[in-house]
N, C-alpha and C positions, 0 to 999 in steps of 0.2 A: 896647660892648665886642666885641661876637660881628663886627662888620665887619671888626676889627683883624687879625682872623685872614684877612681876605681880603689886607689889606695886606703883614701881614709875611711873608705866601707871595710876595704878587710882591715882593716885597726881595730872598728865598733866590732867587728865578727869576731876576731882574737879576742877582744877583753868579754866578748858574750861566754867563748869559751876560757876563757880565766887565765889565759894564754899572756902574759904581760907584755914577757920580750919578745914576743912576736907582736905585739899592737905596739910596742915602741917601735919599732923598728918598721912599719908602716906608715905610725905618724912621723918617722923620720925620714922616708920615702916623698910624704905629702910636700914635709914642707921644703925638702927639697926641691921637687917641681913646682912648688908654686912660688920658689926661691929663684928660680929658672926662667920662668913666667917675669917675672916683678924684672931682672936682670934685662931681657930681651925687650920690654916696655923703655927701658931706660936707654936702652942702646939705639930705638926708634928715635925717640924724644931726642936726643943729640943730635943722630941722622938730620933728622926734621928741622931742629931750631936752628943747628952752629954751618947744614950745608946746604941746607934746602931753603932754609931762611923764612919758615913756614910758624908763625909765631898766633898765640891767641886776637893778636890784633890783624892778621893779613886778611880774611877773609871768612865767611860764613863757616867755608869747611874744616879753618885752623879753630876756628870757636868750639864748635863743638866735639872733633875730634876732642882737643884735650881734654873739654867739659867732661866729658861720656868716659871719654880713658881715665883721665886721672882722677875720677868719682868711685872708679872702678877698682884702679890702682891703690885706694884709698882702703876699700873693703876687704881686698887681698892683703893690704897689709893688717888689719884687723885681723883678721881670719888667722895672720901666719901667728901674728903674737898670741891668740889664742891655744894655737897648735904648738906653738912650741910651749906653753902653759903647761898642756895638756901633755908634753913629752917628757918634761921634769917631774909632772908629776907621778908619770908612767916611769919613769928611771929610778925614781928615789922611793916606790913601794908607795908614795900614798895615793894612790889610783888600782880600785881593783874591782872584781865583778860587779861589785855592788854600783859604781860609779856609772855603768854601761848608760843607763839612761842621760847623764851629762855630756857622753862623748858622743851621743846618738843628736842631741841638738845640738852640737857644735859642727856635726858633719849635715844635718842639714843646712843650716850656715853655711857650710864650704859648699851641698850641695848647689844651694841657691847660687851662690858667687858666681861658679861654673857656667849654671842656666845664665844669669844675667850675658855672661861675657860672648856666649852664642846671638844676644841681642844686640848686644852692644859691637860685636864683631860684622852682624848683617849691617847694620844702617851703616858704620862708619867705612868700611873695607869694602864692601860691597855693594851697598843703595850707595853709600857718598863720594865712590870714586868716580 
């Protein structure tokens, strides 16, 4: 997830430079990793529930692992339908230099997401193992 933010920077760069298909083709980069991201969360969560038997009722650590993840989980996917918004409308011509300031707070958005997940990854993977 934490690369995505290198991508969807060069997206907002291409369309500063007026560069279309290259900002598509970045924010198709993003939300592919954070397609990738969202994928590997879900392949934990199975791990976790259907073999570990690790559920939001076993214990402090299952509460809030998923609280923390899947609040997280949540935003990422926000962020992805965003990004793919923002990639339709990078394909179909109606997204062009002028728009750079809407794709600029959408990637802080993604920015933000990123930070949160370096948070959220210390307390629950690291403080809560």
């Amino acid at each position: 997830l934490l690369s995505s933010s290198a991508t969807v920077h060069f997206a907002v760069s291409a369309l500063h430079q007026a560069k279309r298909s290259l900002c598509s083709l970045w924010l198709a980069a993003t939300i592919l990793l954070g397609g990738i991201f969202l994928a590997g969360t879900a392949r934990e969560w199975y791990q976790l529930i259907y073999h570990d038997r690790l559920t939001i009722q076993t214990n402090l650590f299952g509460t809030t692992f998923y609280s923390l993840v899947g609040l997280h989980a949540t935003h990422v996917i926000v962020g992805l339908f965003m990004l793919l918004l923002a990639l339709y409308f990078s394909l179909t011509g109606k997204m062009t230099s002028k728009d750079t300031g809407r794709l600029e707070v959408l990637s802080l958005y993604w920015h933000f997401v990123d930070a949160v997940w370096v948070v959220v990854f210390t307390v629950v993977y690291v403080l809560g193992r």
